[in-house]
N, C-alpha and C positions, 0 to 999 in steps of 0.2 A: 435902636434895633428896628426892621423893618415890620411894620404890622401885616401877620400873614394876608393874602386876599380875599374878598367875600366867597371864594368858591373854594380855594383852599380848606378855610373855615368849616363850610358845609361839610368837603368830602371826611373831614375829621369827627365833626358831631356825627357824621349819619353812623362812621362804622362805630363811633362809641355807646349811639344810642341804641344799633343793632345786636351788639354784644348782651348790652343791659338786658334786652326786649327780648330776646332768644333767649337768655334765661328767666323771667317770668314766664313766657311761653310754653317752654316745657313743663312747667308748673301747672299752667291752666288752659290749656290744648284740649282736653278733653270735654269742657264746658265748651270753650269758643268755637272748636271741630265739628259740635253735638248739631249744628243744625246744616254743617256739610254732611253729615252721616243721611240727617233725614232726606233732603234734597237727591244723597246717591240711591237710597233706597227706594224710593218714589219713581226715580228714573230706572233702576232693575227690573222691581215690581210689571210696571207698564210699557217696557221697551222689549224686556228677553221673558216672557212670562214663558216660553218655551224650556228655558233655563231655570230661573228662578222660582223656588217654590215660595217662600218666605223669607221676609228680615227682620232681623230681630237687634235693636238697637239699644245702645244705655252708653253714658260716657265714658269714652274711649275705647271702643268695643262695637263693631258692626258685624254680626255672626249671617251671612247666607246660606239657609239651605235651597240648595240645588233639586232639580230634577234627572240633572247627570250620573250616570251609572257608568260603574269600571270595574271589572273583572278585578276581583280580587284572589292571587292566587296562595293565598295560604287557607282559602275558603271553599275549598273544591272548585275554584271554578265560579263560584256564585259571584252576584255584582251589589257593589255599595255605591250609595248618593253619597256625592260630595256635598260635604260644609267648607265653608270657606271663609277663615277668620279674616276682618281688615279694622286696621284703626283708622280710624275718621280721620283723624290728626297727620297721618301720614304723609300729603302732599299739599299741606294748609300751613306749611312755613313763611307764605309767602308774606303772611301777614305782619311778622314783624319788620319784617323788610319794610312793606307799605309805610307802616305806622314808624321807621327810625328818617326814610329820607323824607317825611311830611313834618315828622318834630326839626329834624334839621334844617329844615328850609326854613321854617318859625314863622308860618303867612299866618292871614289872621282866620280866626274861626277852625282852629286849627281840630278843633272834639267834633263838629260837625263835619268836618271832611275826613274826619276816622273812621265815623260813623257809615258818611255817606261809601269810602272806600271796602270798609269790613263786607256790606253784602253787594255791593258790586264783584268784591273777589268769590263770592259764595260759588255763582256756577260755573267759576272756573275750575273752582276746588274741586266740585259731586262731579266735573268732568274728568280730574284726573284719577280721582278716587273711584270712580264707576268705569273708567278703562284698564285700572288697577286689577280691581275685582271680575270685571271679565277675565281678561290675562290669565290671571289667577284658576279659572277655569279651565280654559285652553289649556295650558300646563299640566293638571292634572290626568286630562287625558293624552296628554304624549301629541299634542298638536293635532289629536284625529279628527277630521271636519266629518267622517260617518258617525262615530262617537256623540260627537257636537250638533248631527241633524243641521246641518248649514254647509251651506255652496262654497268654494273654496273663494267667492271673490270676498266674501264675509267674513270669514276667516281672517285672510289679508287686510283689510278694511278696521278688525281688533286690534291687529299687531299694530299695526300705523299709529290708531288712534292711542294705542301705549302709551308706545314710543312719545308723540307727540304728548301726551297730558303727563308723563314722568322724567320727559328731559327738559321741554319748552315751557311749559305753561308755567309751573310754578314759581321758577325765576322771572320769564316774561311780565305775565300777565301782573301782577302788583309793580312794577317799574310805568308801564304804560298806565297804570289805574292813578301812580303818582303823577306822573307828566300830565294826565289828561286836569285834574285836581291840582294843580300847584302851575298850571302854563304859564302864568305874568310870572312868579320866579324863575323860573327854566328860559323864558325868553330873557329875562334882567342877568341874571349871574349865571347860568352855563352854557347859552348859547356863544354871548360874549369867548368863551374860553377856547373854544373849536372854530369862531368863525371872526378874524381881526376885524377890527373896523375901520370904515373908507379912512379914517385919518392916517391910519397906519399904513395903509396899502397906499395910498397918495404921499410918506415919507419918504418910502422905498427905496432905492438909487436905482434909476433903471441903467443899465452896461450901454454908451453909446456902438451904434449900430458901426459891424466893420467896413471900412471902406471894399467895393466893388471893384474886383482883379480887373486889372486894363487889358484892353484885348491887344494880342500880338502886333507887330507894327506900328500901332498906334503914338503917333507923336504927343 
């Protein structure tokens, strides 16, 4: 029987070790979250203080009070601050991912580059999680940029940054944080798999070239 190939191998451990690690994860997301929570709230704090009145943090659990007011009509008419709940954990999946395609590669020093990856992924995390928690704002008041006290390019500028930190980053950014931490693997066993080597491309059969139509007349 043919022994699968080094990359075969890999693509197998990574989703088994990602299965495993997404369920510890869910288990302790709320400790390993806890310091993406502090980093989004530090960044609310000091970026929208217009917005943000206060955050209030504990694991799995980021509560924002707002300085935003919205007519509430079962109240006369009167207006309430938004709160605005967010879990830390919510767009910090990325980490088991990180940590299944670095056990599956198997390089050496492999706790020191979990290590080094976990807070490298950190402000990618307080970035999804803190475009999350804007959003989240926005929404509440029915996308009103007068509401919001902000210019409609700011406005736009939120939605983007959404979008981008809740479709891209979290898949992205831990794939790139592995590549950049495991390169001598990815150059030895996956590049090999997408780009043949000169021996194989020099095996090739090239099609010899068709002969050239004679021109009319021609003896």
């Amino acid at each position: 029987m043919r022994r699968p190939s080094p990359f075969a191998i890999f693509v197998l451990s990574a989703f088994g070790w990602m299965l495993a690690l997404t369920v510890l994860w869910t288990q302790i997301s709320p400790w390993t979250s806890y310091p993406v929570g502090v980093l989004s709230s530090v960044t609310l704090e000091q970026t929208a203080p217009m917005w943000v009145r206060e955050v209030h943090l504990r694991p799995g659990v980021m509560d924002v009070d707002t300085r935003v007011a919205i007519p509430v009509p079962s109240a006369g008419g009167r207006k309430a601050e938004v709160t605005i709940d967010v879990n830390p954990a919510r767009y910090a999946y990325g980490l088991p991912i990180f940590l299944a395609l670095l056990l599956a590669a198997r390089g050496p020093k492999r706790w020191l580059r979990a290590l080094v990856g976990y807070l490298v992924l950190l402000p990618a995390q307080a970035f999804s999680l803190t475009m999350y928690a804007l959003m989240q704002v926005v929404l509440t008041t029915q996308v009103d940029a007068r509401l919001l006290r902000i210019a409609q390019w700011q406005l736009e500028a939120i939605v983007y940054g959404y979008q981008v930190g809740s479709l891209v980053v979290p898949t992205l950014a831990p794939i790139l944080v592995w590549l950049w931490l495991d390169r001598q693997f990815v150059a030895k066993v996956v590049v090999p798999v997408w780009r043949p080597s000169p021996a194989a491309v020099a095996a090739t059969p090239v099609a010899p070239a068709a002969p050239a139509p004679s021109e009319p007349g021609a003896s």
